[in-house]
Steps between C-alpha positions, in 0.01 A plus 500: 500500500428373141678678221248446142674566160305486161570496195392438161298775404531714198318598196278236305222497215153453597461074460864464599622287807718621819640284755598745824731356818484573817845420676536482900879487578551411834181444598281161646278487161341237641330714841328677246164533270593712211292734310448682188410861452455790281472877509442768243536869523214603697369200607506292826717175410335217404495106605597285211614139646571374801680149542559285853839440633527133321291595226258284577206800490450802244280749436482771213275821414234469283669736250838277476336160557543197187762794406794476729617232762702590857750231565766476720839285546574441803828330420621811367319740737310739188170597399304491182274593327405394132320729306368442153248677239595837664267800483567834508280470856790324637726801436617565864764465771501164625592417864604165676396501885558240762259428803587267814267263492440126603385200295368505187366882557513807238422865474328725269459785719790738491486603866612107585838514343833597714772561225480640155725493155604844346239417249609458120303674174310301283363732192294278214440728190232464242 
């Protein structure tokens, strides 16, 4: 069982930059691809970036790509995910997910990840 904390959300101008964590206490970081994902009220949740378990490998969304970078520390055993020039599109709850994988593999389907984060609220105003 992997346990997924984020943090780092909160309320932000539209152009302004957010950094979010992802935190895995206890768990073998390492084992696992991580993901990024959003939802909206309504809506099904959306793929945003997906990162290997070295971090060798990445992939992003159209929408959020040359805006926001997934990185990861695996000294530390966290997430991240870099997001600059914010639109009020981004507005959402964001998600970290981990999938068991081997190599150098990612996801960006959310049907391939085992353990989800609470999620934590990202809101960009105009």
């Amino acid at each position: 069982q992997v346990r997924l904390v984020e943090s780092g959300g909160g309320l932000v101008q539209a152009g302004d930059s957010l950094t979010l964590s992802c935190e895995t206490p206890g768990g073998s970081f390492t084992d696992y691809a991580m993901g990024w994902f959003r939802q909206t009220p309504g809506k099904k949740r959306e793929f945003v970036a997906a990162i290997s378990r070295v971090g060798v490998t990445s992939d992003y969304s159209d929408s959020v790509k040359d805006r926001m970078a997934i990185s990861r520390d695996n000294t530390k055993s966290t997430l991240y995910l870099q997001m600059n020039r914010l639109r009020v599109e981004d507005t959402a709850v964001y998600y970290c997910a981990a999938a068991s994988v081997a190599g150098f593999a990612y996801y960006k389907r959310e049907s391939e990840y085992h353990y989800w984060g609470q999620g934590t609220q990202v809101t960009v105003s105009s």
